[in-house]
N, C-alpha and C positions, 0 to 999 in steps of 0.2 A: 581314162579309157572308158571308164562306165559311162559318160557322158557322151565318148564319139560312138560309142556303142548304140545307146537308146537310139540319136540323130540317126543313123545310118540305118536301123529298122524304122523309121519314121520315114525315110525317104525313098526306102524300097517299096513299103505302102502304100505313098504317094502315089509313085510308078505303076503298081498293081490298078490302085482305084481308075487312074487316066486312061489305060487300054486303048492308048492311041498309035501302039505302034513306034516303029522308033525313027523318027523323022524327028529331027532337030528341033523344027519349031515346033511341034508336038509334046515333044521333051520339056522341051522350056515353059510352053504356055503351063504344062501342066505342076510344073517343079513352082511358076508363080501362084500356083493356083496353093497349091500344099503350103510355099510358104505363108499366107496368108491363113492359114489352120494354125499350123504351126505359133506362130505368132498370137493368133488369138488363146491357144491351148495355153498359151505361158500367162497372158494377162489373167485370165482366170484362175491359173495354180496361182496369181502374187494376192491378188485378192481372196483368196482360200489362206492364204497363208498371212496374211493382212488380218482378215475378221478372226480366225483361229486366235492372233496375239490379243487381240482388241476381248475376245471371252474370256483369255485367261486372264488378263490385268483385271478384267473386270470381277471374275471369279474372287481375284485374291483380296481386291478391294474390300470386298463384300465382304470377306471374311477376318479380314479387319478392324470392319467398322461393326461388324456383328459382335466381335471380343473386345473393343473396344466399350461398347454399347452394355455389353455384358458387364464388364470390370465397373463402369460407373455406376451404372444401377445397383452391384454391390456394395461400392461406398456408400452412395447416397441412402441406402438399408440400412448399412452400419450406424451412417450419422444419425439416421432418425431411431436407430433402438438405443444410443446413447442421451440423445434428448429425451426421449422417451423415460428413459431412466431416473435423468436430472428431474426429471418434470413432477417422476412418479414420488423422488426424493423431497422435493418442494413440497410438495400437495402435504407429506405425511408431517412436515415440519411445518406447515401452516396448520394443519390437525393440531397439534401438541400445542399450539400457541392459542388456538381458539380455547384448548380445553383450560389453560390454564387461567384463560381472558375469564372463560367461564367460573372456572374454580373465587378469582380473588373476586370477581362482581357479587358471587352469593355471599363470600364472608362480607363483602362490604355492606350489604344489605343485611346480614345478621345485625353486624355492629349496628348499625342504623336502628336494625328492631328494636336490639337494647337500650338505644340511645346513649353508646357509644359517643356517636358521632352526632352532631346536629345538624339536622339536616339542609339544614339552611346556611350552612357552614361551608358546605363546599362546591363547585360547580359541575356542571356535569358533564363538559368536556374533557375534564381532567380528573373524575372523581379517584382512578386508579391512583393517585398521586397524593390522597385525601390533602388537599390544599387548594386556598383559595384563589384566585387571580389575583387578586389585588392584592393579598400576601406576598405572595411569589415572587409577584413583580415589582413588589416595594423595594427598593434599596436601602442599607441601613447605614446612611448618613453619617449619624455618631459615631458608629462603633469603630474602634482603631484597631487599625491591620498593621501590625508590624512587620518592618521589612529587614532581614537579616541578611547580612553583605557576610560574607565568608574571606577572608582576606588572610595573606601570610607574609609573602617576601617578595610581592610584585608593585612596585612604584606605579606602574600604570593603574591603579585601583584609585587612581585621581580621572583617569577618562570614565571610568562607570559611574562612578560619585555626582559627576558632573553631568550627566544624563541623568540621574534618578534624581538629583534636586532641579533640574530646567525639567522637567514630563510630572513633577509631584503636585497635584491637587491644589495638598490639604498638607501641612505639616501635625498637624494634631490628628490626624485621618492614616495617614501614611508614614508614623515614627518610623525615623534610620537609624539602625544599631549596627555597626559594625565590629565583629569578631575577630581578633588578632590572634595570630600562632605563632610560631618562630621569632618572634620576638626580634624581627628587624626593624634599626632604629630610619634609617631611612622611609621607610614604608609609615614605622608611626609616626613620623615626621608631617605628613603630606595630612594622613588621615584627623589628626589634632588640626589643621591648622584650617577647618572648616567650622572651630569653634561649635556652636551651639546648633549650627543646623540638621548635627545627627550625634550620637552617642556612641564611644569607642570603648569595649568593653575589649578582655588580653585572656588567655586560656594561661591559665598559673603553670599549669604542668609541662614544662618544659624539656623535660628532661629524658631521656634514651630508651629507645625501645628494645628490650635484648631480645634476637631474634637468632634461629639459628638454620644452619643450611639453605636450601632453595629461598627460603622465607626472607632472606636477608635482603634479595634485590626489591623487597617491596614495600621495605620499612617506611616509604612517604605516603602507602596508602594505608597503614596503621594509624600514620601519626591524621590523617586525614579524617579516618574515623574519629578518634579519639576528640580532634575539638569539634568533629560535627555533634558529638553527642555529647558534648559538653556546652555547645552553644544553643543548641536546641531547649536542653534545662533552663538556661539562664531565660530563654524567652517563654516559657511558659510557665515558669514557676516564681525568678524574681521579677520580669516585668508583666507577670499577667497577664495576656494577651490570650485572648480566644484561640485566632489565627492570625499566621504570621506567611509572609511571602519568601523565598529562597533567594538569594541570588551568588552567583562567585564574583569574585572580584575582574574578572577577566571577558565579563558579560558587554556588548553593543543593546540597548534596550528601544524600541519602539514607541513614539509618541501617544500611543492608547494601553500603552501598556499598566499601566493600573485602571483605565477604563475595563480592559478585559478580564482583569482578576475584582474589579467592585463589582462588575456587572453576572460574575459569574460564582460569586460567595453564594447566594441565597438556592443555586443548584445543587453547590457541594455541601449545604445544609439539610437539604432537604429528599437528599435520595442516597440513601445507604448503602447502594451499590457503587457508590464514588466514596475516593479515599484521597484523590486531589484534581488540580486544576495544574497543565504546565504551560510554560510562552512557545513551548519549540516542537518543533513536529521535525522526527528521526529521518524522515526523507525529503526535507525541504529543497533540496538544490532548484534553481528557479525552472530548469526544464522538465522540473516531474511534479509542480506544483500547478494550479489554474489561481490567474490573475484574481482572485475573490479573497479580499481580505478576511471579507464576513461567515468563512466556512468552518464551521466547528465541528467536532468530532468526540465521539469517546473511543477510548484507547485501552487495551490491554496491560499496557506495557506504560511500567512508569519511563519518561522521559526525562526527569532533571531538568537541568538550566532552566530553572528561573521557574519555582513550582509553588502553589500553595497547597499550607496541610492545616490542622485543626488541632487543638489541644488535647481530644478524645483520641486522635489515632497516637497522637505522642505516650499518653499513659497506657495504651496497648502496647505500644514497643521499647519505651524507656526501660523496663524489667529485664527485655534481652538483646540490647542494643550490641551489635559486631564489636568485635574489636579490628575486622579491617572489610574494605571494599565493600561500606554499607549500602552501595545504589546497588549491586546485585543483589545483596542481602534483601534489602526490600523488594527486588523481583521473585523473591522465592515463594511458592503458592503457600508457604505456615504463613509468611505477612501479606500475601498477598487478596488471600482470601475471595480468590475471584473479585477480589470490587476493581474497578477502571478509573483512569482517569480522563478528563477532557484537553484535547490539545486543539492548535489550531491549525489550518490547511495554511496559512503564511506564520512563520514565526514570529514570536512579539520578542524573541533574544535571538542572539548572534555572539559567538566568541569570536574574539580577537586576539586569545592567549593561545602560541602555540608550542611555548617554553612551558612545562610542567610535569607533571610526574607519570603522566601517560607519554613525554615523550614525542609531540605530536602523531600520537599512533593512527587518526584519522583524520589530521586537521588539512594536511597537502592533499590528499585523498578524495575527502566529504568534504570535513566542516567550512573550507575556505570560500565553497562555492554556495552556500547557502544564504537564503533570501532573507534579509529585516523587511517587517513590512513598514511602510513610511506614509502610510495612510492613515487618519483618523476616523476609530470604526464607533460610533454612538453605542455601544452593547448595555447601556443602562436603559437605553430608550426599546429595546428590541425584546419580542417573548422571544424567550431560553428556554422554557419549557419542555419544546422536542428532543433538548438531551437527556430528560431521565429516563431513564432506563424502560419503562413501561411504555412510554412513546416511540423512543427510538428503535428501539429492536426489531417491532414487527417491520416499520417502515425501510430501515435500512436495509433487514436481509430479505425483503420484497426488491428493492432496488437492484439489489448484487445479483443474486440470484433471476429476476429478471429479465438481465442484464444480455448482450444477444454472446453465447459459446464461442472462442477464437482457440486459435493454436497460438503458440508463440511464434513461430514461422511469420505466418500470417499477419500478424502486429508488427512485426520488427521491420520484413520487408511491402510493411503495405500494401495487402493481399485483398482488402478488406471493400467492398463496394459500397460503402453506409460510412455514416461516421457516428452511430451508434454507441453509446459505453459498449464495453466490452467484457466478459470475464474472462481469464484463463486458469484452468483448474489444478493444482496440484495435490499428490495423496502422497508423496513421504517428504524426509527430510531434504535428503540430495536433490528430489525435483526443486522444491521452490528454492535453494540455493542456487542449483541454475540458471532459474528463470528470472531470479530477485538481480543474479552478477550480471545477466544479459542484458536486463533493463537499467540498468544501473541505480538500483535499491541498494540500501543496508541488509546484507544477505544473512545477519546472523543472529542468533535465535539464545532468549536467557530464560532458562525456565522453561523452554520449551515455548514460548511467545517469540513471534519473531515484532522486527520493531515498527514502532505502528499499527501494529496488528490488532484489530477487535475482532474474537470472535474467529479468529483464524485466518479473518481477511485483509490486506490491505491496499488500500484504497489511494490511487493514484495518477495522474496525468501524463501521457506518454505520446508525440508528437501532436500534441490538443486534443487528444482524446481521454477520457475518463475510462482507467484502466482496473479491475478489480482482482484482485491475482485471489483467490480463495479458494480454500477444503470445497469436497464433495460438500453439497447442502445438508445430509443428515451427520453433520459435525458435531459432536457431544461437547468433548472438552481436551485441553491441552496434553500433548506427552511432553514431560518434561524430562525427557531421555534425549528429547530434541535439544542440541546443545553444544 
């Protein structure tokens, strides 16, 4: 109605304007004439009503792209007072390093006034190390490293045997002793009957561990202890031996695998902040490794399988040797003493035992998918030098820290526009357990060390790229509540 309404005062109008009287054609010419008003009046209101939509779309746009515009600039604030932070945190932990660089260069220079030190003695690339190059780098030929096979009641302790005599040097270089427990005849069957090319030594004490309650389901890791630390004596006290190599019976070994433990004696000699050398690196699986045989590391966290130790940390701990589960034992910071070991970025061992007294608790898991390296790596011809301690430190937490800031998002779903290393930061326990299960790392932490870990950080390969999961940079020292 409102519509025939408007029309019908619109054409009374018409009518009014025309004052021609009322003569048909008159009528008409002029009702043609209105409609063409008419007509035009309407194109005008659609175009009114057309650019009216076209300011408000545009309006809203605007205010959009304005809140838009707004919200990013806020992230991109956030991210830079977070760098800003890391940045501020670096700078203060290269501070404390420089002063300390400062601190040991004057004592070394006192010594020297004394004449301590001669001065001609040492070089000056490496003086923090007081050692010479040609020291260092000497390999000590003679000397025998004995290699201790741990063996009980597995018949395949003929597959390790037979890799450690086909990869052996030197038999005068590299003595084989293997340790019997359980006293199966089978097993010592295999082990005699390689005659003289290694030496079969039996742990006497054979007999029953009384244990009571919860304690009882764990009586294989008491008896475990008991001939680790009975075997250990026998090699450092009735055959003499400086140092001696670890291995279990259940061990795959790598063709340079005593190249990497001769080549890397005169480190764990020579820098007091190492207490061993192991063949295996806790997150080896071949996808979170980089193809580099020759990558070495120091480590937090002792590793096992297949370790060297020295006769000086034996007489620190023979006095209170566990009576069960001595690889934790030795992760505990009374043995641990802050000192590190060196592992490597490909392992030099591999088990193939997954019947034992853990059960295969990570071997379907981790351990089945983990890398032997099958490369022979020359590490007596190579300076080692970068891993003690006083080298490596400033360089590798330059490196980490460096390293360009990621989320975990971002790395998983390849977020990422560079192929940069990367860091991702974790501050408590639960985060890096998450991030460690996400990645598919060893997620669990002894002593508050998680595995691998130097320093808080661990160092890793994640669809080819060089991954470094680590603490805020002003990282002190471990909580060993983490656990």
């Amino acid at each position: 109605m409102n519509g025939f309404g408007v029309f019908t005062n619109q054409l009374c109008d018409a009518l009014d304007l025309c004052n021609l009287g009322d003569s048909e054609q008159a009528v008409e010419r002029c009702l043609q004439g209105s409609g063409k008003r008419l007509l035009g009046n309407r194109r005008v209101f659609g175009i009114i009503v057309i650019l009216t939509l076209c300011l408000w779309i545009w309006l809203n746009l605007h205010f959009i792209l304005k809140t838009t515009k707004t919200k990013t600039n806020q992230q991109i604030t956030q991210q830079l007072s977070r760098l800003e932070a890391e940045l501020q945190q670096f700078v203060k932990y290269n501070s404390e390093l420089l002063e300390s660089l400062r601190f040991y260069e004057k004592q070394f220079h006192q010594l020297l006034k004394e004449n301590v030190i001669q001065k001609e003695s040492y070089d000056k690339d490496v003086f923090l190390n007081s050692l010479n190059e040609n020291e260092f780098n000497s390999i000590e030929k003679d000397a025998a490293i004995g290699v201790l096979v741990i063996a009980c009641s597995r018949t395949s302790v003929k597959r390790n045997l037979d890799q450690l005599l086909r990869y052996r040097p030197s038999a005068k270089q590299f003595p084989i002793i293997v340790s019997q427990d359980c006293g199966h005849e089978p097993t010592t069957k295999i082990i005699q009957s390689y005659g003289n090319n290694l030496t079969l030594i039996q742990q006497p004490d054979l007999s029953d561990i009384p244990l009571k309650g919860k304690k009882k389901k764990f009586k294989g890791y008491y008896k475990i202890a008991r001939h680790y630390g009975w075997a250990l004596k026998q090699m450092f006290h009735d055959f003499h031996f400086d140092t001696i190599i670890v291995v279990e019976d259940d061990l795959d070994i790598s063709p340079d695998f005593f190249e990497y433990f001769l080549a890397l004696l005169p480190v764990l000699k020579a820098d007091s902040t190492l207490w061993c050398v192991s063949a295996w690196n806790d997150n080896g699986k071949e996808w979170l490794i980089a193809n580099d045989p020759e990558l070495l590391y120091r480590t937090d966290f002792f590793p096992g399988l297949g370790w060297m130790m020295r006769k000086n940390l034996w007489s620190e701990l023979e006095t209170k040797w566990p009576d069960s589960f001595w690889d934790d034992w030795f992760r505990q910071p009374a043995q641990r003493k802050d000192r590190a070991c060196i592992r490597p970025e490909v392992s030099r061992t591999k088990t193939f035992g997954k019947i034992g007294v853990s059960r295969g608790m990570f071997y379907d898991k981790h351990l089945k998918f983990f890398k032997l390296n099958d490369k022979f790596v020359q590490f007596t011809k190579k300076d080692l030098s970068y891993l003690l301690k006083d080298n490596y430190d400033l360089e590798f937490i330059k490196r980490v820290y460096g390293s360009v800031p990621c989320s975990l998002f971002d790395l998983i779903w390849n977020k990422l526009d560079h192929t940069d290393s990367v860091r991702i930061t974790y501050n408590t326990m639960n985060e890096f357990k998450k991030m460690a299960k996400a990645l598919g790392l060893m997620n669990d932490f002894k002593s508050g060390v998680p595995r691998a870990g130097y320093r808080g950080i661990v160092s890793f390969v994640f669809k080819g790229r060089r991954v470094y999961l680590a603490p805020p940079a002003d990282w002190k020292a471990y909580n060993s509540s983490w656990s």
